[in-house]
N, C-alpha and C positions, 0 to 999 in steps of 0.2 A: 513246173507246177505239180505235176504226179509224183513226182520226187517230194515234194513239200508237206500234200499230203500224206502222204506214208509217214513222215516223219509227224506228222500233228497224231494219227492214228496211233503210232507205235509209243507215242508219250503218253497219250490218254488211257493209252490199254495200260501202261506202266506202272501210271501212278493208281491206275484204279485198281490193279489186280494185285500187284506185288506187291506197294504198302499196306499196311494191315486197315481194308475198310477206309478208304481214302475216298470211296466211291461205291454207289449200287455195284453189288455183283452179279442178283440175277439180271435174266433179260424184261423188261419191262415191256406192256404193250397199252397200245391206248382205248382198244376193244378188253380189258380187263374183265367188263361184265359178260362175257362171251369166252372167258378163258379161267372161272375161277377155281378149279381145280389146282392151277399153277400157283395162287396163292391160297388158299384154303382147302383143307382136303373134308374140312364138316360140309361142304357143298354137295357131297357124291349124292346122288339121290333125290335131290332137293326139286326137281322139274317134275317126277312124280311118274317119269319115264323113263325109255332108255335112249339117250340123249349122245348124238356123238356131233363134234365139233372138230373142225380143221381152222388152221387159222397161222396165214403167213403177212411177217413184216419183212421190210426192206426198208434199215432205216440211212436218213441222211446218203441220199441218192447224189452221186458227183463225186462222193467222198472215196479214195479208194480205201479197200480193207473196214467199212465200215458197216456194223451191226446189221446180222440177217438173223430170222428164226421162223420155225417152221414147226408148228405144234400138232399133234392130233390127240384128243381126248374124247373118251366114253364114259358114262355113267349111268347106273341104275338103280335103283328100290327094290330090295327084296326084304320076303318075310313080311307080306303084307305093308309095306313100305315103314319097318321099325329099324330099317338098316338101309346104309348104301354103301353103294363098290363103283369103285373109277379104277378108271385107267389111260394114264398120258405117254405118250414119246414124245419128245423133241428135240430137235436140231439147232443149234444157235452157234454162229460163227462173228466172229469182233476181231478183225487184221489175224494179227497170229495165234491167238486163241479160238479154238474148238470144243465144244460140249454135247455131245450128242448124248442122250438119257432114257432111259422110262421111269414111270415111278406109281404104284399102286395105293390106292386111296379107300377107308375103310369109317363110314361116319355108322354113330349109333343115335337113332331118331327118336326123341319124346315127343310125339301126336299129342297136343292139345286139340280145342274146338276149332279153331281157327288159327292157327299156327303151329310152327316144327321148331324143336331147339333139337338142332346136331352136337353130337362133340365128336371128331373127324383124328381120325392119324393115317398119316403116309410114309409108304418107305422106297428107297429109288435107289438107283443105282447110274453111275454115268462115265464115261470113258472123257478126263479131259486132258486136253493137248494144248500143248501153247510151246509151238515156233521159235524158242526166241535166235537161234545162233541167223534165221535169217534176215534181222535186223541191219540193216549197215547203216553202220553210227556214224561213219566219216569214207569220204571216197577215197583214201591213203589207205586206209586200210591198218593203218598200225595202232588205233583205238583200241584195247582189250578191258572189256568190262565185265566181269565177274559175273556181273547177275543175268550177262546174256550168254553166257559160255557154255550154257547144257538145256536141252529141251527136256520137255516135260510130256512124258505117257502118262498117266493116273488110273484107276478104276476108282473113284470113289466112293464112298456111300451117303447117303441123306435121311433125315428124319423128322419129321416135321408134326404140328398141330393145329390144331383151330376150332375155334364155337363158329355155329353160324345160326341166325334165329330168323324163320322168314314165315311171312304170310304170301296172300295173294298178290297184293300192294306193297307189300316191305319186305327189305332184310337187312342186317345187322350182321357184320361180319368181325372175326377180329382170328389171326394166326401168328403163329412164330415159325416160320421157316428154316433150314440149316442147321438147325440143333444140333451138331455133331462137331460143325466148326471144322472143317478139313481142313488141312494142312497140306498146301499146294508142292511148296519146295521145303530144304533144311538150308536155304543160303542165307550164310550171316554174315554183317558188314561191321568188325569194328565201331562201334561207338552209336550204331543205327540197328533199330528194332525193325529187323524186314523178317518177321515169321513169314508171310507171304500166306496169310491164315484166312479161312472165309471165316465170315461174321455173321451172326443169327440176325434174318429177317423178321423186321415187325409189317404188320398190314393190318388196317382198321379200314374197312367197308363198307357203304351203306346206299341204301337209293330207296325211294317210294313212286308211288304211280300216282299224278294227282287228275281225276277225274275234270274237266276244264268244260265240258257239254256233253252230248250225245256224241260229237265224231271226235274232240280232239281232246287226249291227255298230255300232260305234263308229266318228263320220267326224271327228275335230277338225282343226280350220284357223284361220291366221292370216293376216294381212294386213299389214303395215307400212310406213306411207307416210313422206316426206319428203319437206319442201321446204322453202326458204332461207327463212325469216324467222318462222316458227311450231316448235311443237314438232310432237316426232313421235309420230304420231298410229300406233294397233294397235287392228286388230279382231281379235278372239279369240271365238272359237265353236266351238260342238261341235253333233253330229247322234245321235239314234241311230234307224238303220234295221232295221225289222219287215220281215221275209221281203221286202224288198228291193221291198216296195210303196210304205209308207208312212216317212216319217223326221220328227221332233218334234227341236228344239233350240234354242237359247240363245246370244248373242251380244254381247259386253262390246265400246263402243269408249272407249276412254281419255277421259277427261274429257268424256264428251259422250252419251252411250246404252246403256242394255238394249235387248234386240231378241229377241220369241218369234220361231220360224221354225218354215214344215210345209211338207214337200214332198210330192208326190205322182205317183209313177211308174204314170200312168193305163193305160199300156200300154207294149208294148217301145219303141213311138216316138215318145210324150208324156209331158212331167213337163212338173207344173204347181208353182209356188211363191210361198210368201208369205211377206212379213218383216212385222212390226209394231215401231216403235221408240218406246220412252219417253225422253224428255230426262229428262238428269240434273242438268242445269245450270239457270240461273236460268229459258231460253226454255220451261222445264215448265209455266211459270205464265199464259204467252200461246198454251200449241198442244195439242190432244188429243195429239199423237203423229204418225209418219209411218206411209205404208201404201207397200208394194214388193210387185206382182205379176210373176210371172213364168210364160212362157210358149215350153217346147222340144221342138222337133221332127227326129226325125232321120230320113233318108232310105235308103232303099238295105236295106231288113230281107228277107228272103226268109221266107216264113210256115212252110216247112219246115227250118227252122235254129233249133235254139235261140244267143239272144245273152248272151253274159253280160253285165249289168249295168254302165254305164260310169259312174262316181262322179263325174268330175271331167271 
């Protein structure tokens, strides 16, 4: 059965990585709103502090060789908060491919009376690997298949952008990711277009706070990705927060997972979070489920001030 698995891993990673956008290439998370640096870089600044976040999945738990990542992000407002600066590392491993990265985030802030419009650019840099001679395609051993015959070292680079427009209660988000398009390998097959090319990500985001009494809001948010050669992929979720300590909710993403979530706003300068995700799809049958922790901290609180509570 471990055997089996590797070989279901070693396909998926195949067809998602080598064909051109067959499949998302970044790594995806279901605490999104707790990581939007990774898709938007006009977010730097946006909390109105300086905001650092850690945040590790483990997905599809059972599965060998299957999707792990491990993020850590900072952000702040400077210049009177008409500017922001981020800054991410992350870790992300999927069977025989590895990405370990950083990448610097740089939004310019238009202050209205009650809302910020960012327009955000990022630039990264990332070392990636992908295994492939460790594959074994057949226990004879006499298989020889071209596109697994050389591993891959890389340095790559990345480029990226995005608007992001938020109030108290709302934000609107939208980026292009990957702008540079890297170019993984030069392996060609006869008669088959395997650039083995990353494809530029899209992301449309948005969520609001909907006031429901005095102790308990309503937080629904979406998510919607694209990219060239898969369909497009929405996560849809909702929150509802108790006196602005605790929040319980629920999380749809299109053809692929449920997902319980509970956050926990431990104090004015720690919220802690967790996703659980159930496959919907056939990989139910080979994984318990994924597990997404989440871990934020925000700086700069003065203990004689009350703060109102920052959602997003």
């Amino acid at each position: 059965m471990r055997r089996y698995n590797i070989y279901i891993i070693a396909s998926f990673l195949f067809a998602s990585v080598c064909q051109q956008a067959s499949a998302q290439q970044d790594a995806m998370y279901s605490q999104y709103m707790f990581n939007t640096l990774a898709i938007n870089p006009a977010y730097a600044g946006s909390r109105n502090v300086v905001s650092a976040t850690a945040l590790y999945r483990n997905q599809w738990v059972g599965i060998a060789g299957a999707p792990e990542t491990a993020t850590f992000s900072i952000d702040a407002p400077l210049n009177n908060k008409r500017m922001g600066l981020g800054f991410q590392a992350y870790s992300d491993k999927a069977g025989i491919i590895k990405n370990n990265g950083a990448s610097a985030s740089y939004a310019y802030r238009l202050r209205m009376d009650k809302a910020t419009l960012s327009f955000g650019m990022q630039g990264g840099i990332r070392q990636y690997k992908a295994d492939y001679t460790s594959v074994n395609l057949d226990q004879s051993g006499t298989t020889i298949d071209p596109a697994f015959a050389n591993n891959i070292d890389k340095v790559l680079f990345d480029i990226s952008a995005g608007l992001y427009y938020n109030t108290d209660r709302f934000y609107l988000g939208f980026s292009a990711m990957d702008l540079l398009k890297n170019k993984f390998t030069n392996y060609q097959s006869p008669g088959m277009n395997l650039g083995n090319r990353e494809e530029v990500h899209m992301f449309l985001a948005s969520g609001v706070v909907i006031p429901l009494d005095q102790d308990f809001k309503l937080k629904p948010s979406f998510l919607i990705k694209a990219v060239k050669g898969a369909p497009i992929e929405g996560d849809i979720n909702a929150t509802l927060w108790i006196k602005d300590i605790i929040a319980i909710g629920a999380q749809y993403r299109t053809s692929a997972d449920l997902a319980g979530m509970l956050e926990l706003q431990a104090t004015p300068q720690i919220r802690l979070g967790y996703a659980y995700d159930y496959s919907t799809t056939e990989l139910r049958k080979y994984n318990s489920g994924s597990h997404e922790i989440m871990l934020r901290y925000e700086f700069g609180f003065k203990k004689d001030k009350f703060i109102s509570p920052r959602y997003f």
